[in-house]
C-alpha positions as CSV (number, residue, x, y, z in Angstrom):
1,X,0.0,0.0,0.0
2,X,2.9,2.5,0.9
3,X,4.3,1.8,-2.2
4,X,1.6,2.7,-4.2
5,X,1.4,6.0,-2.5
6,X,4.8,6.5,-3.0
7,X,5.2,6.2,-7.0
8,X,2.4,9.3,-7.7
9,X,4.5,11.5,-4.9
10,X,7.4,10.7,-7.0
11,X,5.9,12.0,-10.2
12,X,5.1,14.8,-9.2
13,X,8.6,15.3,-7.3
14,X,10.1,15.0,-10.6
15,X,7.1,17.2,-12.4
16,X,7.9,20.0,-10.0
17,X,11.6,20.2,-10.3
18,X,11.7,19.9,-14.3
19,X,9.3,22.4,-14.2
20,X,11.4,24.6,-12.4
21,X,14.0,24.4,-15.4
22,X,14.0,26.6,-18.1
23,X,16.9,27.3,-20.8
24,X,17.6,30.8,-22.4
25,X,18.9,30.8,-25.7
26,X,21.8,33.0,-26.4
27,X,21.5,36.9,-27.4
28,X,18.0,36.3,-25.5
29,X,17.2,38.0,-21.6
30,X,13.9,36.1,-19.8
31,X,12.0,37.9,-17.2
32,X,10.5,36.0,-14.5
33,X,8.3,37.4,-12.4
34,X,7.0,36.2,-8.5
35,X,3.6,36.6,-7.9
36,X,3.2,39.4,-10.7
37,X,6.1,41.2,-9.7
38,X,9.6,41.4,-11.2
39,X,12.1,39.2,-10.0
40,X,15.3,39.2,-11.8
41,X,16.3,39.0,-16.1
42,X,17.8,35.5,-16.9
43,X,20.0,35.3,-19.8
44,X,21.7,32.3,-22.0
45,X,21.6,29.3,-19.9
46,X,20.1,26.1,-18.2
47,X,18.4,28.6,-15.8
48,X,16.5,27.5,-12.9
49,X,13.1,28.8,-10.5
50,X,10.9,28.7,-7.8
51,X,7.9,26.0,-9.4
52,X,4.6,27.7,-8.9
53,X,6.1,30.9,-7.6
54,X,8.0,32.1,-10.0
55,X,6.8,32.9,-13.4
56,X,8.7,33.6,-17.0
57,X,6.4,36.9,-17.7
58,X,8.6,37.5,-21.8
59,X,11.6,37.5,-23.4
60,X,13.1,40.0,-25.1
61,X,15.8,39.3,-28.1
62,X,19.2,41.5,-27.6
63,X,19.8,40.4,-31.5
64,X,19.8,43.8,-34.0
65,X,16.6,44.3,-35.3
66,X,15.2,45.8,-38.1
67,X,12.1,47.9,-38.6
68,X,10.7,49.2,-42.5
69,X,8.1,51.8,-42.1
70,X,6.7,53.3,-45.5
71,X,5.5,57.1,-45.0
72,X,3.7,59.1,-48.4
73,X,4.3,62.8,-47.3
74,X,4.7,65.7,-49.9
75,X,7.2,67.7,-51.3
76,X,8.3,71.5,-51.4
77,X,7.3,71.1,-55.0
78,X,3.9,69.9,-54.2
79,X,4.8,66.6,-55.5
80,X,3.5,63.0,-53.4
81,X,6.2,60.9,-52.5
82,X,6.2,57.4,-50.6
83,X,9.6,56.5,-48.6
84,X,11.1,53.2,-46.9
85,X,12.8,54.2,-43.9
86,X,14.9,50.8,-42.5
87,X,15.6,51.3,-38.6
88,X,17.8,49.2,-37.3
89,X,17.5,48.8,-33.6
90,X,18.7,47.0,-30.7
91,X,17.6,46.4,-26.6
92,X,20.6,47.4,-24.3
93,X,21.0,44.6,-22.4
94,X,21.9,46.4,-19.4
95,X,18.0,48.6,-19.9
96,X,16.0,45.2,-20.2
97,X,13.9,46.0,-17.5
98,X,13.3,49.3,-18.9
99,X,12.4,47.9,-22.5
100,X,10.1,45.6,-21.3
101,X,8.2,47.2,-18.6
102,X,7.8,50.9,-20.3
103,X,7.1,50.0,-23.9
104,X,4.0,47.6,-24.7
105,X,4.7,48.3,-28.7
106,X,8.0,49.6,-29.0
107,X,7.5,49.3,-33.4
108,X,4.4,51.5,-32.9
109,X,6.5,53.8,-31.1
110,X,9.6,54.1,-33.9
111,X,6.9,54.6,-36.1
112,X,5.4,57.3,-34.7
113,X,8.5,59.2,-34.5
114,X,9.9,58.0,-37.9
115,X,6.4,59.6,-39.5
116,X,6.9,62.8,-37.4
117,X,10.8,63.3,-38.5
118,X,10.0,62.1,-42.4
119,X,7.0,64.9,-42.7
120,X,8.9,67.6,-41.1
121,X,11.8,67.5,-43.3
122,X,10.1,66.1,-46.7
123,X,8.4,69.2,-47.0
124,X,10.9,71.4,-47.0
125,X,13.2,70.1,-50.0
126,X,11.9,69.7,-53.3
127,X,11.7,66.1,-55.1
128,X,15.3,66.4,-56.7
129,X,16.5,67.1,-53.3
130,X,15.1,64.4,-51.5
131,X,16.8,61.8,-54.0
132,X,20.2,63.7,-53.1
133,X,19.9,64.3,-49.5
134,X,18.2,60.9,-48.1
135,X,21.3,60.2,-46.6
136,X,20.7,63.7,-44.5
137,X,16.5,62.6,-44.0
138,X,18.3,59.5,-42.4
139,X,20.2,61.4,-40.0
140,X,17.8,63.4,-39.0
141,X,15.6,60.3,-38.2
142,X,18.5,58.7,-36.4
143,X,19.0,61.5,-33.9
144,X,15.4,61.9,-33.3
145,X,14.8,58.1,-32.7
146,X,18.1,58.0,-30.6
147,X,16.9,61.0,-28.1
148,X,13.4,59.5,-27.7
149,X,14.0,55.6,-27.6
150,X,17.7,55.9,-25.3
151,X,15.1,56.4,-22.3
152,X,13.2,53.1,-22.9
153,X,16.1,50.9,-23.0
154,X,16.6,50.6,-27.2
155,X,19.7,51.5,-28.9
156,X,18.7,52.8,-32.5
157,X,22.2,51.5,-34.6
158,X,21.2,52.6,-38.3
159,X,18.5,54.2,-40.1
160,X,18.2,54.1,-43.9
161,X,16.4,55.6,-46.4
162,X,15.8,52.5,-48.7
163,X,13.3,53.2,-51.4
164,X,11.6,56.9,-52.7
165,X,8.8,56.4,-54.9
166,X,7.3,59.2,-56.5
167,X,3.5,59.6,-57.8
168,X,3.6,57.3,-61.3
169,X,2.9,60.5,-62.9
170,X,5.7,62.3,-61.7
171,X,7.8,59.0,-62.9
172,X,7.1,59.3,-66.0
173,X,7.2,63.3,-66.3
174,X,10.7,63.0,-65.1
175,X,11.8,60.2,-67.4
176,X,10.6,62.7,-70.1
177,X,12.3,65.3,-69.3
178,X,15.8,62.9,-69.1
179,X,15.0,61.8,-72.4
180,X,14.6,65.3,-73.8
181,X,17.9,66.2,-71.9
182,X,19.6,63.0,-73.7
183,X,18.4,64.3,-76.9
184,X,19.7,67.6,-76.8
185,X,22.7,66.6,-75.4
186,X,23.1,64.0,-78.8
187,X,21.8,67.0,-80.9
188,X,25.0,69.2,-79.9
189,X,27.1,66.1,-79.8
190,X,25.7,65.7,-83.7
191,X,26.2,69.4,-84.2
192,X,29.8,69.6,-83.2
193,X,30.9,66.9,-84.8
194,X,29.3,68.4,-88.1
195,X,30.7,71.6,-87.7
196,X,34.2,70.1,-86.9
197,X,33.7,68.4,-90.3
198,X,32.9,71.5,-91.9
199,X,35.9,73.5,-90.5
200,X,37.9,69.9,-91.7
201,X,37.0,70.4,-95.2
202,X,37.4,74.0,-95.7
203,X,41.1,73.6,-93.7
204,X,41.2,70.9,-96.3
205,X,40.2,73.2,-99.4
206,X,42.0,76.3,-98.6
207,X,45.3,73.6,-97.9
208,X,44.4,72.7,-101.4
209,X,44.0,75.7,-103.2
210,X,47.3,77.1,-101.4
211,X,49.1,74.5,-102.8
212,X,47.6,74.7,-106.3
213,X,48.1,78.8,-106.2
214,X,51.8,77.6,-105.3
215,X,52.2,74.9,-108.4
216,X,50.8,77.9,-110.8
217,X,53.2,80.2,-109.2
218,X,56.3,77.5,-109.4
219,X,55.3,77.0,-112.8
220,X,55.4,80.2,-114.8
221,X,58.2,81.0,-112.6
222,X,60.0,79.0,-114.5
223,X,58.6,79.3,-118.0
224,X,59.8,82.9,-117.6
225,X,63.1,81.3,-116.7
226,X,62.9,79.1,-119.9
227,X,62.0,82.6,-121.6
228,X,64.7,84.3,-120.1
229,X,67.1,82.0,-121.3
230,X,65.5,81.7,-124.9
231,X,65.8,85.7,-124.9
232,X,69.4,85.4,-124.0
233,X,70.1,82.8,-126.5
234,X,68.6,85.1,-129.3
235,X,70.4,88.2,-128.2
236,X,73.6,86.6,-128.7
237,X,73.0,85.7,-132.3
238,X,72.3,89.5,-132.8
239,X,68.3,89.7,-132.1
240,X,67.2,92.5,-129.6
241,X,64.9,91.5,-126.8
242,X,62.1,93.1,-128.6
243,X,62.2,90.8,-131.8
244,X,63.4,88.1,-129.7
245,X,59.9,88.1,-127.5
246,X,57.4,88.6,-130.6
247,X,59.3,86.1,-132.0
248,X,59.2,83.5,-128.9
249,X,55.1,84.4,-128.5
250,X,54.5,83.5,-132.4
251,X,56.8,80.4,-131.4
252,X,54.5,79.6,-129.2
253,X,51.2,80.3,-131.2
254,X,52.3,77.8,-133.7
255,X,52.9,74.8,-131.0
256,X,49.6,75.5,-129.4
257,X,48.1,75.4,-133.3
258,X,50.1,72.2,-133.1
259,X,49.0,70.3,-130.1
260,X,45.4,71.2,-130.6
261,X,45.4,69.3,-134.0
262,X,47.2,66.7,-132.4
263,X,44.1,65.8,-130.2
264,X,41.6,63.8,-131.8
265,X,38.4,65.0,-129.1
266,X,39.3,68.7,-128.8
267,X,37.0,71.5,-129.2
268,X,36.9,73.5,-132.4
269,X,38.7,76.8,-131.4
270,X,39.5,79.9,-133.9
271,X,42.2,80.9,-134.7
272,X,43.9,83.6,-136.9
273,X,45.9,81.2,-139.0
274,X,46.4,83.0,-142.2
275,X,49.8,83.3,-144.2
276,X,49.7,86.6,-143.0
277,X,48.9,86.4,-139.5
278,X,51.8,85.6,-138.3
279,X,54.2,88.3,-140.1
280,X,51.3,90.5,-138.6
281,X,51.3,89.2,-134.8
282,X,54.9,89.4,-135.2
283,X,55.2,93.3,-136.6
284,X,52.9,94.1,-134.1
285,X,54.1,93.1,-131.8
286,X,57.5,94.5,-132.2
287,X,55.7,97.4,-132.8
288,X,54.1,97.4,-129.3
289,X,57.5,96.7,-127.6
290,X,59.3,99.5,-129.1
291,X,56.3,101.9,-128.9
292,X,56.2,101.1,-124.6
293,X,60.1,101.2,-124.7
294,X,60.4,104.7,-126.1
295,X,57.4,105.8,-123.7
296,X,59.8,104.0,-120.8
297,X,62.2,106.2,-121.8
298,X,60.6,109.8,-121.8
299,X,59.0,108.9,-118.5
300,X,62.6,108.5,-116.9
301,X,63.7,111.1,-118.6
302,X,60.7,113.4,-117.5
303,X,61.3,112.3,-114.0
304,X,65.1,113.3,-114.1
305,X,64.4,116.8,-115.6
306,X,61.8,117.3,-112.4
307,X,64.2,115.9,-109.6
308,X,67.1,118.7,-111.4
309,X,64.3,121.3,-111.2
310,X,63.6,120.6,-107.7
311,X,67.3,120.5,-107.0
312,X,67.7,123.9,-108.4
């Protein structure tokens, strides 16, 4: 009979000490209460208490946690914007007791004060801005969250500003004005390139009719070398320079007569080709030479009858 008494108080022996065990896992703090009121914060362990007194009332995870909170707010420029605001935030495990006990919501609460930091600076940049300085609406968030939420036992490590999404309206306003900014920069890129292909080709042409000016120059240079000499030539054999040009330009005449009946597909040119002509062309222009060399001669000799006149 004793022994069958015995077994059940057994049971429950063992039932009343296991449940006195608990284990905390690690980056974890447990908070166990006695009778309703705090006891002591248990952290990573086999962890024992009181069966029936004492009571595990929470735990609370010292791991970093993150929080995304979307706010729409509005713009300098009147424009409706939705952000993604990322808090990353931690419980100090020295402030347990303070995180637990003072908070009921603590996300409601980073919330609130994200919303209230976001709409208070939002509206004072335009939407360009706010895609520049995010990094700045983070800050701002950060420092706010860090004043408020240091008192209740929650360390805020990072806030982010992950995501800014503008009306779809405004998206696609602004992708049209990019495009037209693309164009008009390929426009002047076209434009310049033209123009330095422009400039090119008239370097190129005034290069080429420089050098051509410079052939024509090179080359009667020295045909009136080659007449030069002829006229020398002739002089020697007792021909003034006179007869000897008249007679060097009918020279002429007659080889261009010549090469122009030497070429089967020239045009017909006239030509005064008589028996004649050339005793003409030639006494005329012998004529010609003497005539301007005896008018040569009174100018220089009108000049040098002046300068003795002035002299006297």
């Amino acid at each position: 009979m004793g022994n069958f008494f015995l077994v059940p108080i057994l049971i429950l022996g063992a039932f009343i000490v296991i449940s006195g065990l608990f284990v905390v896992k690690q980056q974890t703090a447990a908070i166990v209460e006695r009778f309703g009121k705090f006891q002591s914060i248990r952290h990573s362990g086999l962890k024992l208490k009181i069966p029936l007194v004492d009571k595990i009332s929470g735990r609370l995870s010292l791991k970093i946690q993150q929080l995304d909170v979307i706010i729409e707010t509005k713009t300098l420029d009147d424009v409706f914007v939705k952000l993604k605001v990322s808090v990353q935030y931690r419980v100090i495990k020295e402030r347990v007791y303070d995180a637990f006990y003072q908070l009921d919501y603590p996300h409601e609460q980073i919330t609130s004060y994200v919303f209230d930091v976001v709409r208070a600076e939002v509206p004072k940049m335009k939407l360009d801005d706010v895609f520049v300085k995010k990094d700045d609406i983070a800050l701002a968030v950060k420092a706010e969250l860090n004043d408020a939420m240091m008192e209740y036992g929650f360390d805020i490590i990072r806030t982010l500003v992950t995501d800014i999404d503008p009306d779809p309206q405004v998206k696609i306003a602004m992708n049209r004005i990019n495009a037209a900014d693309r164009e008009k920069t390929a426009a002047q890129y076209e434009g310049d390139a033209q123009r330095i292909l422009i400039v090119e080709k008239a370097k190129a042409e005034a290069e080429s009719k420089r050098l051509q000016g410079q052939g024509i120059a090179d080359q009667r240079r020295e045909i009136a070398r080659g007449l030069e000499e002829s006229v020398d030539v002739l002089n020697r054999v007792g021909i003034n320079s006179q007869e000897a040009s008249a007679l060097i330009v009918v020279t002429q005449h007659y080889d261009t007569l010549q090469a122009v009946g030497q070429e089967t597909n020239s045009n017909l040119i006239l030509l005064p080709n008589s028996p004649q002509a050339g005793s003409q062309m030639l006494n005329d222009m012998v004529a010609s030479f003497t005539a301007s060399n005896q008018i040569g001669e009174a100018m220089k000799k009108k000049k040098e009858n002046d300068e003795n006149n002035e002299q006297n």
